[in-house]
C-alpha positions in Angstrom: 0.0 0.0 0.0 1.3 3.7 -0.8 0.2 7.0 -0.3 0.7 9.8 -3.1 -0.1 13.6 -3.3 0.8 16.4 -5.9 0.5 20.4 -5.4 0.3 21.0 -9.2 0.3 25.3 -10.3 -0.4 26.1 -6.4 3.4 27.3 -5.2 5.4 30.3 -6.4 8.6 29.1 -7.6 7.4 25.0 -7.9 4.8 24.2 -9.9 4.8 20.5 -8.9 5.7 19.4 -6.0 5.1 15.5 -5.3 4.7 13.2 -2.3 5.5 9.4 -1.8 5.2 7.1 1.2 5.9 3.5 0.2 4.6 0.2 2.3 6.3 -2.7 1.7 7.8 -5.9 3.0 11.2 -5.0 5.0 12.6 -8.1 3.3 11.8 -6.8 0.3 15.1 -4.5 -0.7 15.8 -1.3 -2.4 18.9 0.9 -3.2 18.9 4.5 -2.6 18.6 6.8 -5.5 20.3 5.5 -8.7 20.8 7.4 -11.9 21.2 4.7 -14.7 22.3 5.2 -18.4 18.8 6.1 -19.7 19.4 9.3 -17.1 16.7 8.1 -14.4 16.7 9.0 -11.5 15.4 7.0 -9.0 15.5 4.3 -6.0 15.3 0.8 -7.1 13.3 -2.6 -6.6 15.9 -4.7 -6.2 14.0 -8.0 -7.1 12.6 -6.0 -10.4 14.8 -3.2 -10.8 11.1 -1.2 -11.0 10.7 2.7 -9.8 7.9 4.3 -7.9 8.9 7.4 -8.0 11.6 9.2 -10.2 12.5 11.2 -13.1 14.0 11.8 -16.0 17.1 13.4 -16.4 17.3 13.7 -20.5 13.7 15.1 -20.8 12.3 16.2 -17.5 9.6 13.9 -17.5 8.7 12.7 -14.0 6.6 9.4 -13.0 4.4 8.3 -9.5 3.2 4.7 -8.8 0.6 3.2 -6.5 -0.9 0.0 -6.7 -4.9 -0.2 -6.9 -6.8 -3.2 -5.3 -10.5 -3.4 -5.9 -11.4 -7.8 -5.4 -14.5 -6.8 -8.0 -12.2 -6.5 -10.2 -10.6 -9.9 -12.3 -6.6 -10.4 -11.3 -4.3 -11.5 -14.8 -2.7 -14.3 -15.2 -0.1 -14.2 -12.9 2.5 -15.6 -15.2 1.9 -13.2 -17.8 2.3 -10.5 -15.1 4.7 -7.5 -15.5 6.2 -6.2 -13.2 4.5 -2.0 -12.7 7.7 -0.5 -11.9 8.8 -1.7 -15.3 6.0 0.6 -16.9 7.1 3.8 -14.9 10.7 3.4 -16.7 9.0 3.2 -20.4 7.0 6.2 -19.4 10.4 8.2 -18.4 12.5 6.8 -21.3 10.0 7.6 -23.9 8.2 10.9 -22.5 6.5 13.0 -24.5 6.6 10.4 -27.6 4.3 8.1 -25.9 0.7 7.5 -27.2 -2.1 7.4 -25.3 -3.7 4.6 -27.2 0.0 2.5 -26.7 -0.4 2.8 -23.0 -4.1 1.2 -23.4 -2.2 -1.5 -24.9 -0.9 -2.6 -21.8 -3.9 -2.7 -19.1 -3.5 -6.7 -19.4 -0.5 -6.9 -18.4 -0.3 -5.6 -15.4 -1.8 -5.6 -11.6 -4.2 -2.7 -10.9 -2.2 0.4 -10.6 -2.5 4.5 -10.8 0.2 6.2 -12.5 0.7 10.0 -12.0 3.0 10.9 -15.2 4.3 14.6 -16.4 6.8 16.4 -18.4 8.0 20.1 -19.1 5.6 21.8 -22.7 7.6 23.9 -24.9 5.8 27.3 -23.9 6.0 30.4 -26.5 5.9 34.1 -25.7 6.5 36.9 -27.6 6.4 40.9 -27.2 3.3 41.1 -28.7 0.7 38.7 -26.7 -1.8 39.8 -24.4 -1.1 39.4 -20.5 -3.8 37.0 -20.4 -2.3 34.7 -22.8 1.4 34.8 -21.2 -0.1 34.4 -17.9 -2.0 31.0 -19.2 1.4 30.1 -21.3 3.5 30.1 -18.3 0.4 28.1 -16.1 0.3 25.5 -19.0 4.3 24.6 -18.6 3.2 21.4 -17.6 1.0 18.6 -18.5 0.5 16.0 -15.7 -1.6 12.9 -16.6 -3.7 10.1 -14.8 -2.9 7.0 -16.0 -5.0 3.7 -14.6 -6.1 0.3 -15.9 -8.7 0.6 -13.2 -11.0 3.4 -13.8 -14.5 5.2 -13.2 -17.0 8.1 -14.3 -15.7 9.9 -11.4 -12.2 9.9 -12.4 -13.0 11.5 -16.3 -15.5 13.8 -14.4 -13.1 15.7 -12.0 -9.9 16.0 -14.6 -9.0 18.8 -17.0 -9.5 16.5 -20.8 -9.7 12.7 -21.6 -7.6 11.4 -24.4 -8.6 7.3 -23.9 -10.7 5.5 -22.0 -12.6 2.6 -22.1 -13.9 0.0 -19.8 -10.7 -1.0 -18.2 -8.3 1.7 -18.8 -8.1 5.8 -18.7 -5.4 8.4 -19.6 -6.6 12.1 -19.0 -5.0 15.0 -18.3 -5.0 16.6 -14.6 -5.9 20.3 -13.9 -4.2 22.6 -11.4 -5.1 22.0 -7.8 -4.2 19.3 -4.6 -4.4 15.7 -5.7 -4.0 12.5 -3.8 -4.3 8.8 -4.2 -3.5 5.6 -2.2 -5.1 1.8 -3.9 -8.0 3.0 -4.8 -9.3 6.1 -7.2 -7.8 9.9 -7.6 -9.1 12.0 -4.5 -11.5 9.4 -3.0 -11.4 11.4 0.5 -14.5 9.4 1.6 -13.0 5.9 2.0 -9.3 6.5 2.1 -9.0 8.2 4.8 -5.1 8.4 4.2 -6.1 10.3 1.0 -8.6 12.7 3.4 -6.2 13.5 6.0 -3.0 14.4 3.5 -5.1 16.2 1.1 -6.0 18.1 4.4 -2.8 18.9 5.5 -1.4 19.6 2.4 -4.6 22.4 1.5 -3.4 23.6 5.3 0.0 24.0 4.5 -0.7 26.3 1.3 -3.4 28.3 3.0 -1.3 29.1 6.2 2.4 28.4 5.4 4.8 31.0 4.5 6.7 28.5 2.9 10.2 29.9 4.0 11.5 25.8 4.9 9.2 24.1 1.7 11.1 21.2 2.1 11.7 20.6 6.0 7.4 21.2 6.3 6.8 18.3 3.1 9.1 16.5 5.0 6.9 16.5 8.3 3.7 16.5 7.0 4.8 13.0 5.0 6.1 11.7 8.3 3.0 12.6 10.1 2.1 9.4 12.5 -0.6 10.7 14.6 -2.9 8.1 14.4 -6.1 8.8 13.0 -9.5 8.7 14.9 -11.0 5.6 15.1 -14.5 7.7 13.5 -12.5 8.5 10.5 -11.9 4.9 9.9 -14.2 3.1 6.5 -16.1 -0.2 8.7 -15.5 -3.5 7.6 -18.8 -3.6 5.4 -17.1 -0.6 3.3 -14.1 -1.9 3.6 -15.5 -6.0 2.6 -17.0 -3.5 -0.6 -13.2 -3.7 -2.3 -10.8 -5.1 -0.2 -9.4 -8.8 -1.0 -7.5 -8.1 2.7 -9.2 -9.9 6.3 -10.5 -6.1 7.8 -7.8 -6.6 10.7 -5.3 -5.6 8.5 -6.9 -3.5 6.1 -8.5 -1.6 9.1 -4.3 -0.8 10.2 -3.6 0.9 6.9 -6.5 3.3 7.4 -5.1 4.9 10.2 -2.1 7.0 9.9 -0.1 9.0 7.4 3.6 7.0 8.0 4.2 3.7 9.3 7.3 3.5 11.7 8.8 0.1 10.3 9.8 -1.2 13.6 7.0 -0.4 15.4 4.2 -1.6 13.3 4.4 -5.3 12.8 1.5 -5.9 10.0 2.0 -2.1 7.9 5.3 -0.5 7.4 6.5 2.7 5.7 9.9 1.6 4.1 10.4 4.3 1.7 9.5 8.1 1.3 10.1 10.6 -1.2 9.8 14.0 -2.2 10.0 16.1 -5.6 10.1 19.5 -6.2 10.7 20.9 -9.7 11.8 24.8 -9.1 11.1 27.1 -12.0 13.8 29.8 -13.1 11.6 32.7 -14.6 11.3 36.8 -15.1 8.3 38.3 -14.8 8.4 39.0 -18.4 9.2 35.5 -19.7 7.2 31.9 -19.7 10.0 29.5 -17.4 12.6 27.8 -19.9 14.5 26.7 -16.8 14.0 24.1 -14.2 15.9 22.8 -10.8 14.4 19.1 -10.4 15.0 18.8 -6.4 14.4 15.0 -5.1 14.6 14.5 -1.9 14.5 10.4 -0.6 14.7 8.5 2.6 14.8 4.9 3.4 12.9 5.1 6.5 13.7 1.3 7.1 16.9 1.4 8.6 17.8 -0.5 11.9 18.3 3.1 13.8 15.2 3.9 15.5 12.9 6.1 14.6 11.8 7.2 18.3 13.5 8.5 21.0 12.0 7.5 24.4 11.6 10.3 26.6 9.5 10.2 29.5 8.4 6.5 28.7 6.8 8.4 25.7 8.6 7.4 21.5 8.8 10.7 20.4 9.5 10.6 16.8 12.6 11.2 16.3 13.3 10.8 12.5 17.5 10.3 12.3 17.7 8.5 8.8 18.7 10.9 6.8 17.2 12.2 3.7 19.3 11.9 0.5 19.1 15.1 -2.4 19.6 14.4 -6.2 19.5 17.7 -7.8 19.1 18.1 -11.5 18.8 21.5 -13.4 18.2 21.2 -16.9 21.2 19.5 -18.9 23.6 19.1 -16.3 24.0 15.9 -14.5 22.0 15.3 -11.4 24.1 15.2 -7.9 23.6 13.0 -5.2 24.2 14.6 -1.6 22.8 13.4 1.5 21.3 16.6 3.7 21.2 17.5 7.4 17.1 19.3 7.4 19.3 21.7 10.3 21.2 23.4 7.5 20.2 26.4 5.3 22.6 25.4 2.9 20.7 22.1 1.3 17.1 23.9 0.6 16.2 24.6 -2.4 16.7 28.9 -3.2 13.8 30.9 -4.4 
């Protein structure tokens, strides 16, 4: 199970900013960010060599993954399964070439999954437009998409244009604005109440932030582990609605944001990330320029994530969180940051 959540057109200075907690097994291992010879960037699968989150270092196209689960739905053929971190890399190589009718191609051959999948537009401006048309021109220097082999109405209803869809696939592009999604469907706030509560913070955070520390603030609002109140959790009849799980478990990944490994035995949080694409811009031009800031932590490390004080585990957070920066043509860096530092946030 993973949690995902975009700020798309909403910050001065990055128009997309995206989110990533990964659950997984703690057996199951990954490397830190790599950059391989087709220029991703990314952590690994080990057992697949697939991405979850990650970009693209040649053309600026960037990728999010999250498995969907829904037992109405008919599972492939197991052996004829491939693996969905496999699909996020074809996305990066090929971006923007790809065709929306190629990607319907594949709904077979994969588990349910949502894909969040973007990429830089050429914008134009000259001397002579009108303010109205540079001001949409520099708005529309992105086009993010929703890619799922598990759609509904409510998915075509609430996004900016559909290119495909049918029955058992949908590619459509995503307006500006907060977006989340966990294993179900794009902003379902009523029974994911992961997808309620970041969605929540995250419209907090832009309404009341001054957003002096952007990165240190996504960092705590990802590693949020209050748990939830038991009220906000979907019941077991909801929950028997699309869950293959037994409700004791699926109940536990209802009920916080980020899933100390060594504390929860059934749910862990073995992976988060962060990326922030900065844009370099006049007031007088459309950007041309981008910092790509990716920020990653492998929260599954033996160190503990609590500190006891006063019998109470405070969280204490001391795996460090490693930057790849990437700006334009230039080849991406890989430092690992100390969040008590100026020196590693991204500049406005």
């Amino acid at each position: 199970m993973c949690l995902f959540g975009l700020l798309f057109g909403l910050i001065p200075n990055y128009p997309v900013i995206m989110l990533h907690n990964r659950e997984e097994d703690l057996e199951r291992d990954f490397t830190e960010n790599i950059i391989d010879k087709d220029g991703i960037v990314a952590p690994r699968d080990t057992n697949t060599d697939g991405v979850w989150l990650g970009f693209s270092s040649i053309n600026g196209s960037f990728v999010a993954i999250t498995n969907h689960r829904n037992k109405k739905i008919s599972l492939p053929n197991i052996k004829e399964c491939t693996s969905r971190g496999q699909l996020t890399k074809w996305l990066l190589r090929e971006a923007p070439k790809v065709s929306h009718h190629q990607i319907l191609t594949f709904k077979e051959k994969y588990y349910g999954f949502n894909i969040i999948y973007g990429y830089p537009t050429k914008t134009k401006d000259s001397t002579d437009e009108k303010d109205d048309q540079k001001k949409e021109s520099k708005e529309n220097s992105f086009q993010i998409f929703l890619i799922t082999n598990r759609p509904k109405m409510e998915d075509i209803l609430q996004t900016k244009s559909t290119f495909s869809y049918d029955s058992q696939a949908l590619v459509c592009e995503l307006p500006s604005g907060i977006h989340a999604i966990s294993n179900g469907y794009l902003n379902d706030t009523q029974i994911w109440t992961r997808v309620r509560f970041l969605s929540k913070y995250l419209h907090e955070w832009c309404e009341n932030s001054k957003h002096s520390d952007v990165v240190q603030e996504l960092q705590q609002i990802i590693s949020n582990d209050e748990p939830f109140d038991e009220k906000e959790i979907p019941s077991q009849s909801v929950c028997d609605e699309f869950s293959p799980y037994p409700y004791q478990f699926e109940h536990i990944c209802h009920t916080k944001l980020f899933f100390n490994p060594y504390v929860n035995p059934n749910e862990r949080t073995v992976s988060q990330s962060i990326l922030m694409i900065e844009s370099e811009q006049s007031k007088s031009e459309a950007p041309s320029n981008y910092i790509y800031h990716f920020f990653h932590r492998d929260s599954r490390k033996k160190e503990s994530l609590y500190t006891k004080i006063d019998n109470k585990n405070v969280h204490s957070n001391p795996n460090p969180w490693v930057s790849t920066t990437w700006h334009n043509s230039s080849k991406p860096k890989n430092e690992e940051i100390d969040n008590s530092t100026e020196d590693n946030k991204p500049k406005h």
